[in-house]
Backbone as XML, in Angstrom:
<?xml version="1.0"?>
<chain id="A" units="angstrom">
  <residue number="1" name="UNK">
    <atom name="N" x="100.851" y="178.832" z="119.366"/>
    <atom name="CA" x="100.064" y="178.242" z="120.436"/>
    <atom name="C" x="100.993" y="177.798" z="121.560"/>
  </residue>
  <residue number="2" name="UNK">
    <atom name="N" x="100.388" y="177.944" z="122.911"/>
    <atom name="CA" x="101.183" y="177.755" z="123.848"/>
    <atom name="C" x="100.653" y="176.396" z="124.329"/>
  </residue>
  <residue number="3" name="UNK">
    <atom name="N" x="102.302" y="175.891" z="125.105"/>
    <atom name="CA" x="101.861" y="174.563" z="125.797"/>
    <atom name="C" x="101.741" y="173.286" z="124.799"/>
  </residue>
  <residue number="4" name="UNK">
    <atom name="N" x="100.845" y="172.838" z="123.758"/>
    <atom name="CA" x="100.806" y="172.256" z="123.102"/>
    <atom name="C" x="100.610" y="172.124" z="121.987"/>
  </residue>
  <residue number="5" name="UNK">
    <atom name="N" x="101.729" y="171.832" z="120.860"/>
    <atom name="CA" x="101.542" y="172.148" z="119.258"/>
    <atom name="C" x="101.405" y="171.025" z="118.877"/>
  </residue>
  <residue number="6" name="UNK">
    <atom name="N" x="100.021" y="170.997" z="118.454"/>
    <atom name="CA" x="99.228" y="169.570" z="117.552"/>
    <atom name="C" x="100.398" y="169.469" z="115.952"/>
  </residue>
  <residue number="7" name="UNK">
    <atom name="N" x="100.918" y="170.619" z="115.525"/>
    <atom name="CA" x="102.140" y="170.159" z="114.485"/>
    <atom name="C" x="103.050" y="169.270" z="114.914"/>
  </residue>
  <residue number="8" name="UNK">
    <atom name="N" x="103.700" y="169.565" z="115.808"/>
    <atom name="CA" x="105.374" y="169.004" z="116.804"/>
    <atom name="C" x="104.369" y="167.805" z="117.241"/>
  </residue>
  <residue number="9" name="UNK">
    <atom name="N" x="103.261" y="167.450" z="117.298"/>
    <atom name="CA" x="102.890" y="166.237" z="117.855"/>
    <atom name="C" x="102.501" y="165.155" z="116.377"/>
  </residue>
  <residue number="10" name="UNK">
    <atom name="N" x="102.487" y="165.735" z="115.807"/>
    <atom name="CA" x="101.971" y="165.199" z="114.346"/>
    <atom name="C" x="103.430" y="164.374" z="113.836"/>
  </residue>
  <residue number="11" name="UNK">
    <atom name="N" x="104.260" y="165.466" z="113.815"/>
    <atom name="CA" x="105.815" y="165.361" z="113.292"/>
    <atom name="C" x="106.306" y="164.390" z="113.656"/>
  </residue>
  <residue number="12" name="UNK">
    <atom name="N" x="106.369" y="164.334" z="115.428"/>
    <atom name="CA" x="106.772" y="163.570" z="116.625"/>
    <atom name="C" x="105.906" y="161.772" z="115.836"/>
  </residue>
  <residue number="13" name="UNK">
    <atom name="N" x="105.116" y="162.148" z="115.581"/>
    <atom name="CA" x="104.109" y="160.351" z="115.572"/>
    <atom name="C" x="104.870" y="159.458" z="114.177"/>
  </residue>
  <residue number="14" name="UNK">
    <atom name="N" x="104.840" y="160.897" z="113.111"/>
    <atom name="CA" x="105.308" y="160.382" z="112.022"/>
    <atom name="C" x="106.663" y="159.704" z="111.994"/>
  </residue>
  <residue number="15" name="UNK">
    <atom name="N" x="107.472" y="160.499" z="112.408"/>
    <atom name="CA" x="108.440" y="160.115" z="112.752"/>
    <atom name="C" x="109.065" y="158.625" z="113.504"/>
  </residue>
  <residue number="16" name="UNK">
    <atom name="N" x="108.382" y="158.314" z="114.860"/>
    <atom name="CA" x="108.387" y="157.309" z="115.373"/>
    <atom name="C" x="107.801" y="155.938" z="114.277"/>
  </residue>
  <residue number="17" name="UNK">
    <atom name="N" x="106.370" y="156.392" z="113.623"/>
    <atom name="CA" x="106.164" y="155.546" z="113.375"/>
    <atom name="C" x="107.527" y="155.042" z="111.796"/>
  </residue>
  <residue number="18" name="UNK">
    <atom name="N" x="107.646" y="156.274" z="111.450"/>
    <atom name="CA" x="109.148" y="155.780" z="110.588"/>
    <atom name="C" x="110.027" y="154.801" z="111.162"/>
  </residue>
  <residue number="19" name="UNK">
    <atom name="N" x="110.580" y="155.491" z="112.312"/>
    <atom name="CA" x="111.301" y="154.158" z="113.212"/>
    <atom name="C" x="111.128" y="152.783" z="113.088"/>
  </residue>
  <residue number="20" name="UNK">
    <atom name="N" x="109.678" y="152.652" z="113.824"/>
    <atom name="CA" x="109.220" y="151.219" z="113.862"/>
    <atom name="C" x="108.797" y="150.787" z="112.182"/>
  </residue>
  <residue number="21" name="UNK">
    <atom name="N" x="108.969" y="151.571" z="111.756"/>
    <atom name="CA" x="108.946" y="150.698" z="110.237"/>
    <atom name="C" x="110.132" y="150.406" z="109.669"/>
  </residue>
  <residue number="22" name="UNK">
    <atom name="N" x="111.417" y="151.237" z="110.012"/>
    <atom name="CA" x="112.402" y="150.676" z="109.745"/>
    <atom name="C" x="113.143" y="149.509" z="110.515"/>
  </residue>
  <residue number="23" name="UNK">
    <atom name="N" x="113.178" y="149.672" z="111.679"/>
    <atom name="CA" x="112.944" y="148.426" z="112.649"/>
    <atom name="C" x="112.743" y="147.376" z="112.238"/>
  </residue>
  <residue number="24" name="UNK">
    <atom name="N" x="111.583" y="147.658" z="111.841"/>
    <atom name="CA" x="110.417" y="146.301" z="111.735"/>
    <atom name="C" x="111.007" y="145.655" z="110.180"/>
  </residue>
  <residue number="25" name="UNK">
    <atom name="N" x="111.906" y="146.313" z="109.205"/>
    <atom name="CA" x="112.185" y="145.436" z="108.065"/>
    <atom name="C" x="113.549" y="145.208" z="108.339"/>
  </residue>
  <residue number="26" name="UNK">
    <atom name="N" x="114.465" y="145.711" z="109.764"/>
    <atom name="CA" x="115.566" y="144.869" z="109.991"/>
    <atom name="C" x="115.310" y="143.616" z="110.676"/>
  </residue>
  <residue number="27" name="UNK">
    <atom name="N" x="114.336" y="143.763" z="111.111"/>
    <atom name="CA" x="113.752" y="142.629" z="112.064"/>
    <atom name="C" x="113.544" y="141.783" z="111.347"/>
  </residue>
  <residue number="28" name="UNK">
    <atom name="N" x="112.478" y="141.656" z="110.149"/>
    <atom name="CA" x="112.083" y="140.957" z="109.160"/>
    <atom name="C" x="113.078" y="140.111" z="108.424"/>
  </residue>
  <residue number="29" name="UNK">
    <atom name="N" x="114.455" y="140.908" z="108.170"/>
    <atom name="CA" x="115.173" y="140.507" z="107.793"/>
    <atom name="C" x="115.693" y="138.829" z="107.895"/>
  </residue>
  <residue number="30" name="UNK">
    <atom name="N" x="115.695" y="139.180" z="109.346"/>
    <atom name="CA" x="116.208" y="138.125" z="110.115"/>
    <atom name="C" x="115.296" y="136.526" z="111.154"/>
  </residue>
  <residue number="31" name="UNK">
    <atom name="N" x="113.750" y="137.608" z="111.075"/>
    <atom name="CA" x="112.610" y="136.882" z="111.919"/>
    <atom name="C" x="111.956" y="136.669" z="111.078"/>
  </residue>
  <residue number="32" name="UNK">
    <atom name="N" x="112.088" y="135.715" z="110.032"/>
    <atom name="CA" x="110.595" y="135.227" z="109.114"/>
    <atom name="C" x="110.142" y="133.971" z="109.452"/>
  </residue>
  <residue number="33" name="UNK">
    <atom name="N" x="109.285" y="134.006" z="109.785"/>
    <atom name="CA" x="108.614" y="132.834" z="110.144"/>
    <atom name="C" x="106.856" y="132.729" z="110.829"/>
  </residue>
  <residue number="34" name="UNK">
    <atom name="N" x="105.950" y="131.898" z="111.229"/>
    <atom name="CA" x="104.638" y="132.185" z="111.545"/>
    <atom name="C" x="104.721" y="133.096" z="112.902"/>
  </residue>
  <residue number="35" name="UNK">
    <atom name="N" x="105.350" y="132.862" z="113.959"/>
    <atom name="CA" x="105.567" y="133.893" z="114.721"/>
    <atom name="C" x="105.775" y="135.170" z="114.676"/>
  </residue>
  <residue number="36" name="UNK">
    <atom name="N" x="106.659" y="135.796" z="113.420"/>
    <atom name="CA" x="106.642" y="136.499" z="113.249"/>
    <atom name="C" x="105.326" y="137.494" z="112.629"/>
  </residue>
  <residue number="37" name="UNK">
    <atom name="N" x="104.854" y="136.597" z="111.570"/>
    <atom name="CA" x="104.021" y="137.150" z="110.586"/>
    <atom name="C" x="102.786" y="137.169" z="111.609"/>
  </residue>
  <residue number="38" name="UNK">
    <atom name="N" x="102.758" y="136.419" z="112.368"/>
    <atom name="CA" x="101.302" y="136.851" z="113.480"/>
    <atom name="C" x="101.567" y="138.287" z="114.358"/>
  </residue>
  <residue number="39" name="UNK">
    <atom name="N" x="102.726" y="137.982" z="114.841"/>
    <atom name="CA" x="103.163" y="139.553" z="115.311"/>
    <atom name="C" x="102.511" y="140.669" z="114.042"/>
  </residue>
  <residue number="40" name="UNK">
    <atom name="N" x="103.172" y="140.238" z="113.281"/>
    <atom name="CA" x="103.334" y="141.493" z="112.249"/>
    <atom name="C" x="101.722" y="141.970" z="111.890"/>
  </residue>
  <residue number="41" name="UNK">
    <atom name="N" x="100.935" y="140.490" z="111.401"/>
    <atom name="CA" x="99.728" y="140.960" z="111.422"/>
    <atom name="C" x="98.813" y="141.392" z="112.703"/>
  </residue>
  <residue number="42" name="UNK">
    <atom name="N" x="99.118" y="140.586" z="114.004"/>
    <atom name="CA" x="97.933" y="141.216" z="114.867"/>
    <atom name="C" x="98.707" y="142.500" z="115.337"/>
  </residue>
  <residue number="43" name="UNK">
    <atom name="N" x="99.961" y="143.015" z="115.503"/>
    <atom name="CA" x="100.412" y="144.309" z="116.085"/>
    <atom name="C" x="100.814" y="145.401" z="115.665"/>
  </residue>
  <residue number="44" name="UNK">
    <atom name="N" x="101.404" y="145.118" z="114.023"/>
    <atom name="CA" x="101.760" y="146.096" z="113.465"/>
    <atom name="C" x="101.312" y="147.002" z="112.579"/>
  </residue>
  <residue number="45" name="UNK">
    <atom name="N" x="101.113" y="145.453" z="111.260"/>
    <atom name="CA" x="100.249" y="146.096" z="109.937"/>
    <atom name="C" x="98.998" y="146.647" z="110.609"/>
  </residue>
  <residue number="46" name="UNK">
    <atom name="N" x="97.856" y="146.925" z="111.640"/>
    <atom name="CA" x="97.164" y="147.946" z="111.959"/>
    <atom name="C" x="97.716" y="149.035" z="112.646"/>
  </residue>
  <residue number="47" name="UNK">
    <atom name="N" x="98.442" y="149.253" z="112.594"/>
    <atom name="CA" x="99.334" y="150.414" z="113.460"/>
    <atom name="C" x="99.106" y="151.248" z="111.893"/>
  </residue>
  <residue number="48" name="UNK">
    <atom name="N" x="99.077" y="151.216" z="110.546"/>
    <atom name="CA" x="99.500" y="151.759" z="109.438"/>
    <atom name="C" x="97.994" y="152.749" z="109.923"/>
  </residue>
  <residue number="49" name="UNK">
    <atom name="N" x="96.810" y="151.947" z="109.585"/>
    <atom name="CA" x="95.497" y="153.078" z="109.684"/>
    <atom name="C" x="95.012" y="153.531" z="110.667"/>
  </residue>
  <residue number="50" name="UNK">
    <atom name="N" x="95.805" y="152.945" z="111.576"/>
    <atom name="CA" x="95.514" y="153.899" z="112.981"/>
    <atom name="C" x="96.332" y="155.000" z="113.096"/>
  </residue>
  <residue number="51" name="UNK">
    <atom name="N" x="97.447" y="155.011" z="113.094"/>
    <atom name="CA" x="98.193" y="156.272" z="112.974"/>
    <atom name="C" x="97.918" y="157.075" z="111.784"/>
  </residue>
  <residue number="52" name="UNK">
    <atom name="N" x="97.281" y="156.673" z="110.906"/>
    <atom name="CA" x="96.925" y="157.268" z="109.721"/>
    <atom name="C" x="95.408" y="158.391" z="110.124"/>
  </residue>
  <residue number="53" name="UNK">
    <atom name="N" x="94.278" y="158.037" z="110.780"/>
    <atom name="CA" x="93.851" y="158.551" z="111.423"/>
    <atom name="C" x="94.073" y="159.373" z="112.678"/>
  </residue>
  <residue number="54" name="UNK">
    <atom name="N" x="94.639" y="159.032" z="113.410"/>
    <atom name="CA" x="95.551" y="159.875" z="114.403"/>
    <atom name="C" x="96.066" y="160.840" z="114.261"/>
  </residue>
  <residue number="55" name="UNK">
    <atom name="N" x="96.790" y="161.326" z="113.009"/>
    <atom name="CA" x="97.190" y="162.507" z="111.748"/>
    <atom name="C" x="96.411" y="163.150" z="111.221"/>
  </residue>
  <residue number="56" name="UNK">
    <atom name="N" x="95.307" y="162.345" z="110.889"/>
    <atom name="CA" x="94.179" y="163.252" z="110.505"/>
    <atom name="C" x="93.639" y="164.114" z="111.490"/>
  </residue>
  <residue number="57" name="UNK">
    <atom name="N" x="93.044" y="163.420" z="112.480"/>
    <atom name="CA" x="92.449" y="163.703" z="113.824"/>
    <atom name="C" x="93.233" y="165.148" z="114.442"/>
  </residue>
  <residue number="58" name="UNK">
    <atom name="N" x="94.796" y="165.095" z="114.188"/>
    <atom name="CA" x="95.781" y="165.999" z="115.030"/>
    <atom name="C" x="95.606" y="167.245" z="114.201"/>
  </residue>
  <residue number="59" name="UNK">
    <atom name="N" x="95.541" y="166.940" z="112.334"/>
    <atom name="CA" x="95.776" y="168.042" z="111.698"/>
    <atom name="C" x="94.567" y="168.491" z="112.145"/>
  </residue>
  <residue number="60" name="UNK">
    <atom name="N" x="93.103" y="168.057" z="111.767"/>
    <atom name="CA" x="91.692" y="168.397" z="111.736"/>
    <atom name="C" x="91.475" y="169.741" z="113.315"/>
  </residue>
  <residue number="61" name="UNK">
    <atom name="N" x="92.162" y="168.998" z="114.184"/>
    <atom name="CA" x="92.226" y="169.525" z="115.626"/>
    <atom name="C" x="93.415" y="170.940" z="115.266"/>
  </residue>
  <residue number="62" name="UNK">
    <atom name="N" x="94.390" y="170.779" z="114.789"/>
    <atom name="CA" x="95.233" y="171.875" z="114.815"/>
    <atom name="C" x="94.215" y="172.911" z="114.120"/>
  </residue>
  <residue number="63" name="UNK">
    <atom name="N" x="93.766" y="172.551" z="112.561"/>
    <atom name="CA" x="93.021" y="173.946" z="111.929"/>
    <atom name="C" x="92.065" y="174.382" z="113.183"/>
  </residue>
  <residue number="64" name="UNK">
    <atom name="N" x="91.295" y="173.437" z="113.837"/>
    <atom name="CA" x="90.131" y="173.856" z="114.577"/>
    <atom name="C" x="90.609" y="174.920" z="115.715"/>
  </residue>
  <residue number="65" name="UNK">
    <atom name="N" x="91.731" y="174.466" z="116.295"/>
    <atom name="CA" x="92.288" y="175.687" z="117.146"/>
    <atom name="C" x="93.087" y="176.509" z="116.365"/>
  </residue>
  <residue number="66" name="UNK">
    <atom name="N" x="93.398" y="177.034" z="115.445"/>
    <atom name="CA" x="93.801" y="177.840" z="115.091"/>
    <atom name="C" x="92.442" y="179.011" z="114.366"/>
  </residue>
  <residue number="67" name="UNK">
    <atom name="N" x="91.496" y="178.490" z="113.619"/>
    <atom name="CA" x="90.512" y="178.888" z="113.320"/>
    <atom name="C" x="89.773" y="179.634" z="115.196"/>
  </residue>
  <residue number="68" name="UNK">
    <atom name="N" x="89.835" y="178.991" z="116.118"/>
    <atom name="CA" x="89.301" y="179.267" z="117.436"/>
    <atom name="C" x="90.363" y="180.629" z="117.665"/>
  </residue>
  <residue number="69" name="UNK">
    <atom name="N" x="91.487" y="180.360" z="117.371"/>
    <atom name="CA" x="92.350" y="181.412" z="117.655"/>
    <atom name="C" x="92.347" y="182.694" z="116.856"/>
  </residue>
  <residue number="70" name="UNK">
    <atom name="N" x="91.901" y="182.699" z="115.823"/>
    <atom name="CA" x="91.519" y="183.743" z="114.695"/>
    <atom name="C" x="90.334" y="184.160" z="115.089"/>
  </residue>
  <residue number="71" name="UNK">
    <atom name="N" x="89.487" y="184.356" z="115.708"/>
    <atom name="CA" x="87.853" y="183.967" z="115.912"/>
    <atom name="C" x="88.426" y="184.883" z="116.989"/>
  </residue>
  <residue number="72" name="UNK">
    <atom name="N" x="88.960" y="184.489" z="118.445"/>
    <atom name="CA" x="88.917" y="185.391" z="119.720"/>
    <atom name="C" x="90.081" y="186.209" z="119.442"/>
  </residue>
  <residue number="73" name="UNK">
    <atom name="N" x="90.655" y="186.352" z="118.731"/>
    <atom name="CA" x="91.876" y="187.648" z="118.632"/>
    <atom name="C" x="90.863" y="188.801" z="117.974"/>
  </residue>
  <residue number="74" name="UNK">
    <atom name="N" x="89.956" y="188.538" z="117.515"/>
    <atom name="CA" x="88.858" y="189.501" z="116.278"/>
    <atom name="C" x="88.648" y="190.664" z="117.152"/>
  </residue>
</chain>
């Protein structure tokens, strides 16, 4: 597929969100406290099922254009 690969964008999310999870337990390391844990709960810990859907959403969308792409090559 040209222009935009819903894989390399999938990869790309997972990835980052690896980052900020490793980040986030050097951070921890050092930032425990109610400030923190409000961060953690209002900004982060939902970042887990949102990007978790977001993956879904990207794969669900990749089969759909690829299935679209099998369909008009016929």
């Amino acid at each position: 597929m040209r222009g935009c690969d819903p894989t390399t964008i999938a990869a790309k999310l997972e990835m980052a969100k690896e980052a900020l999870d490793h980040a986030g337990s050097e951070v921890a390391s050092q930032w425990d406290d109610a400030t923190h844990r409000s961060f953690d709960g209002q900004f982060l810990a939902p970042l887990d099922a949102k990007v978790k859907r977001a993956l879904e959403a990207i794969r669900h969308l990749a089969e759909s254009i690829a299935k679209a792409e099998g369909e008009c090559s016929e």
